[in-house]
C-alpha positions in Angstrom: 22.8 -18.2 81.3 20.8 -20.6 79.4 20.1 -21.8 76.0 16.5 -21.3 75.7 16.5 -17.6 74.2 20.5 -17.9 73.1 22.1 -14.3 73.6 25.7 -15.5 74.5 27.6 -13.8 71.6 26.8 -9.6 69.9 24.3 -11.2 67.2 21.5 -12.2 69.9 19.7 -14.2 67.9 17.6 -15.6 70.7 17.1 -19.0 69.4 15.9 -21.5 71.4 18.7 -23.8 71.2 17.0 -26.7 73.9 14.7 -26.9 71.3 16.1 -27.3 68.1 16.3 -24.1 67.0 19.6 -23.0 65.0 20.9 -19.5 65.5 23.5 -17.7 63.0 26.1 -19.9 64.4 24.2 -23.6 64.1 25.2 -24.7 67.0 22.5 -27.4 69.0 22.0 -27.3 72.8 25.3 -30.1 72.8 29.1 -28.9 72.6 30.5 -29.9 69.3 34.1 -30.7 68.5 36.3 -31.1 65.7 39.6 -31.6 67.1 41.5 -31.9 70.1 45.2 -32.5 69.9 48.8 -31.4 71.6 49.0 -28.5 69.3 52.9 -26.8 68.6 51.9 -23.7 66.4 50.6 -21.6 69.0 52.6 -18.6 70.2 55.9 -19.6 71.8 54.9 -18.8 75.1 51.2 -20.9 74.6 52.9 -24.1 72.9 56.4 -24.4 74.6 58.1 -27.6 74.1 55.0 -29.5 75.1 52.6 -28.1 73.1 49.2 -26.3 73.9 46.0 -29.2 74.3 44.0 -27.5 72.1 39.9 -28.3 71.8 39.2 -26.8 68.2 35.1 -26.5 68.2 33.0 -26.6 65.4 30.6 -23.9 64.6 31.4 -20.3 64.9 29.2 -16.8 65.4 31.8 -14.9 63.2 32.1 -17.1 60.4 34.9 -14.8 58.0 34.7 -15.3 54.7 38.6 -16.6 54.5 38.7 -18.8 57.5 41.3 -21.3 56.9 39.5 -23.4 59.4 36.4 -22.7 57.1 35.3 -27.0 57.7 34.4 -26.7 61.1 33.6 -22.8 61.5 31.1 -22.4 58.3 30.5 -26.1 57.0 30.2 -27.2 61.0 32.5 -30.6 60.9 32.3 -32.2 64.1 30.8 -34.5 66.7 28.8 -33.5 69.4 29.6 -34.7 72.9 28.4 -34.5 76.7 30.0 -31.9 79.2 31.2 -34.8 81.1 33.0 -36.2 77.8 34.3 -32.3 77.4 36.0 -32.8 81.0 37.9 -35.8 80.2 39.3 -34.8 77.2 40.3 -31.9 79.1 42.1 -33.8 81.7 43.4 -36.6 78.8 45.3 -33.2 77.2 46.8 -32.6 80.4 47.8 -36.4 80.9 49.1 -35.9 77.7 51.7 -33.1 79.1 50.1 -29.9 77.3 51.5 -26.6 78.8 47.2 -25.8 78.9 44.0 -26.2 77.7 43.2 -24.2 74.6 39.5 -23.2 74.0 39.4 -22.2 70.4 36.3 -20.2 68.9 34.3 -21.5 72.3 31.7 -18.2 72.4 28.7 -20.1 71.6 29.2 -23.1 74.2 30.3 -20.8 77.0 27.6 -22.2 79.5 28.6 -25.4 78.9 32.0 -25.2 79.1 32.0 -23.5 82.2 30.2 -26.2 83.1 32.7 -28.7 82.0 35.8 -27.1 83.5 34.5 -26.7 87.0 33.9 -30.1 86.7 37.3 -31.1 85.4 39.0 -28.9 88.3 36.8 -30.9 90.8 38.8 -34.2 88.8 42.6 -32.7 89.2 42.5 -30.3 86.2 45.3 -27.5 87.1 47.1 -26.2 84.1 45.7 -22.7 82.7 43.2 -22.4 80.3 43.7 -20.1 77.2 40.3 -18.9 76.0 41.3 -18.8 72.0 38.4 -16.3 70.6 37.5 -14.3 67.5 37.5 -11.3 69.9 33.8 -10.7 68.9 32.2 -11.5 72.9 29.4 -9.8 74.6 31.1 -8.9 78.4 28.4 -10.0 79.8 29.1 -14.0 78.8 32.4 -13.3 79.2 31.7 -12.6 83.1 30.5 -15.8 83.6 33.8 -17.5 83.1 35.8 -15.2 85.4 37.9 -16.7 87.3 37.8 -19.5 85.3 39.9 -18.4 82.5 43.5 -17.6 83.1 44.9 -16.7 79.5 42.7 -14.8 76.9 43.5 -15.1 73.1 41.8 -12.7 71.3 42.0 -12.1 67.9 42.0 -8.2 67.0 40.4 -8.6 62.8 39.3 -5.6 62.1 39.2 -1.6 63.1 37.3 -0.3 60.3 33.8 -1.9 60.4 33.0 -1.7 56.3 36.5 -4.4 56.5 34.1 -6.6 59.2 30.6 -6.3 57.0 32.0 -7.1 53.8 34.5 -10.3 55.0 32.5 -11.2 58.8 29.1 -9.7 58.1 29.0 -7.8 61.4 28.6 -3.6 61.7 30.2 -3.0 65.1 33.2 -5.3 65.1 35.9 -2.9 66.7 33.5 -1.6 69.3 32.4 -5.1 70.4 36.3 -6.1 70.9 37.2 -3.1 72.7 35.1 -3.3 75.5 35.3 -7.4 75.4 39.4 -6.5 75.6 38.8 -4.4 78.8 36.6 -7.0 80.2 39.3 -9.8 79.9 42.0 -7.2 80.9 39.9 -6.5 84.0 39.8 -10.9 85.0 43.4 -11.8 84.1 45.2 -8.4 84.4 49.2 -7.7 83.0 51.6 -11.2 81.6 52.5 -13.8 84.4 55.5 -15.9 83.0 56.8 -19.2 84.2 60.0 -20.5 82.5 58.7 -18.8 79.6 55.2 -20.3 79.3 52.2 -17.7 80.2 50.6 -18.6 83.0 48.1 -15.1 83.1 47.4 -12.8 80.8 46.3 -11.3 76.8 48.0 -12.1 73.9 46.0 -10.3 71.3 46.1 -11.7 67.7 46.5 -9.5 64.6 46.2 -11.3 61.5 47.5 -9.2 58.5 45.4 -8.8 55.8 46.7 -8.3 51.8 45.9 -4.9 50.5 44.4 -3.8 54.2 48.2 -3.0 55.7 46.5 0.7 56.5 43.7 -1.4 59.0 46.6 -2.9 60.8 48.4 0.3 61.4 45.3 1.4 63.3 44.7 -1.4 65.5 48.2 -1.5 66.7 48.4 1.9 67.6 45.1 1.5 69.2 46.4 -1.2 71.3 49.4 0.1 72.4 47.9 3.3 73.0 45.9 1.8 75.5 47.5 -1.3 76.6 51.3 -0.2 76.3 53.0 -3.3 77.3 50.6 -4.7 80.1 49.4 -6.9 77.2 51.1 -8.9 74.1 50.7 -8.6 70.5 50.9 -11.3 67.9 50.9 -9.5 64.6 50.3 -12.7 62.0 51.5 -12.9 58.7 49.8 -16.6 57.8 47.1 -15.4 55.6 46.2 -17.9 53.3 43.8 -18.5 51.0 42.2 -21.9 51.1 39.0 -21.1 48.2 38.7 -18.6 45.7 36.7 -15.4 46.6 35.4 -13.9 43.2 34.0 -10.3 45.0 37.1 -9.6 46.8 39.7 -10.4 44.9 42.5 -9.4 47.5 41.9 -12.7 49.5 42.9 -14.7 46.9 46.6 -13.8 47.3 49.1 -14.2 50.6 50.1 -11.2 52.4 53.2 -10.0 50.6 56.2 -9.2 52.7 57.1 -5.9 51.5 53.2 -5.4 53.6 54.3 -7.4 56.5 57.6 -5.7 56.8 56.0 -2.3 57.0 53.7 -3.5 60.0 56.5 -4.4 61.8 58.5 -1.4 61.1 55.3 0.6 62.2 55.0 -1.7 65.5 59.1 -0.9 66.4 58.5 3.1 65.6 55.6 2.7 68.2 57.5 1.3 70.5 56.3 -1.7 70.7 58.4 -4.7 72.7 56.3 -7.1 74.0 54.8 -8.6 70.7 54.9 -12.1 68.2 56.5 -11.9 64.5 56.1 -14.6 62.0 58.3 -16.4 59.8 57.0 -16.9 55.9 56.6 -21.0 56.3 53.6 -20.0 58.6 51.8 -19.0 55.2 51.8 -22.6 54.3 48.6 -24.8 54.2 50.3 -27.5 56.0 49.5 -25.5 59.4 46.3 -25.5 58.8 44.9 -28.5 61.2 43.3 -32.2 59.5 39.8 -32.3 60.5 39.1 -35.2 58.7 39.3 -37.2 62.1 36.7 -35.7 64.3 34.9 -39.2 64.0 37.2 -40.7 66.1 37.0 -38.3 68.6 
């Protein structure tokens, strides 16, 4: 895989990114961060005690209307480093005692980064790495990191697609994470626990969106249906609205609970076990990480 006609995530826009051409996403031909930090908001079984050494990067090929990380996704915050640089910091997080190394939204430098960690395990690097995603892969890029990837991360935003044009500005949302789910299901296979910490395995995210309780319903069902409990579920309540969005005016409001509570309800009379609930402090704005720092990076 190379950079020169980019076609690493479902938009293909075949920019060629070794020479200066910006694609849908913006990224260069350079890895960009905007943070990288022991990070103790994760699942429980991704954070621990320790916390999870998590590499936010900047740029992103989904770019959601009502990212709360909207700075380095849509607006592109960050500092671009080498691959080499990309290794240390990976091994610095594990100096640092982080339970892994957490890739999040890391689609668009997937060469790179593969790059980067086989160069890191060369250096000592040996806790897993969680591949933190939007769910919205090509397989094909994802194949290049098997074996490389221990814990996927995926978030599950959307089964009906008119929900993933209006708020992602993508058609074929579901049917891209479905078979980019069976992909990573096929590299890291059912949950590997070590005193409660994953060590292998798919947690897949469901954030809960107001007004959209009906979506949510559907996903879950589709993932148990298929997955039963040879996967995890984290079914998020932290919606929060960080700008105001005049054309949809449901995203201007957190989920309420009475919505949450009937998700979960649904998830028990599925039969779900192995899944993630939220408290209501997670709504709060103070989770949302300070990017304001990525010079110092």
């Amino acid at each position: 895989m190379n950079l020169d006609k980019c076609m690493l995530c479902p938009r293909k826009c075949g920019v060629n990114r070794n020479n200066g051409e910006l694609g849908f996403c913006k990224a260069t031909n350079k890895i960009k961060i905007a943070r990288y930090s022991l990070h103790m908001w994760e699942e429980p079984s991704i954070s621990g005690t320790k916390g999870s050494g998590t590499i936010f990067f900047s740029c992103c090929n989904l770019k959601c209307i009502f990212c709360q990380n909207y700075d380095i996704s849509t607006n592109n915050y960050g500092k671009e480093i080498s691959v080499e640089k990309f290794s240390d910091i990976c091994l610095k997080l594990q100096e640092m005692g982080a339970n892994n190394i957490n890739l999040v939204t890391p689609t668009i430098y997937i060469p790179l980064i593969k790059e980067g960690l086989i160069l890191a395990k060369k250096n000592g690097l040996n806790i897993p790495i969680v591949y933190n995603t939007s769910g919205y892969e090509n397989v094909s890029s994802l194949k290049e990191l098997d074996g490389l990837i221990d814990i996927y991360l995926p978030d599950c935003k959307y089964y009906d697609d008119n929900l993933a044009k209006m708020f992602s500005g993508v058609n074929n949302y579901f049917s891209i994470f479905g078979d980019a789910l069976k992909e990573m299901y096929r590299q890291v296979g059912k949950p590997i626990f070590e005193n409660d910490l994953m060590k292998k395995g798919i947690i897949v995210r469901h954030l809960v969106l107001p007004k959209h309780s009906d979506d949510s319903k559907i996903i879950l069902k589709y993932l148990y249906d298929n997955y039963k409990d040879d996967i995890y579920i984290s079914i998020m309540n932290q919606f929060t609205p960080v700008r105001k969005i005049d054309k949809y005016k449901e995203l201007n409001f957190k989920l309420s609970d009475n919505e949450y509570n009937s998700i979960i309800d649904y998830a028990c009379d599925l039969g779900i076990v192995n899944a993630f609930v939220q408290e209501d402090e997670t709504c709060l704005e103070s989770f949302i990480p300070d990017f304001s720092k990525y010079d110092e990076i």
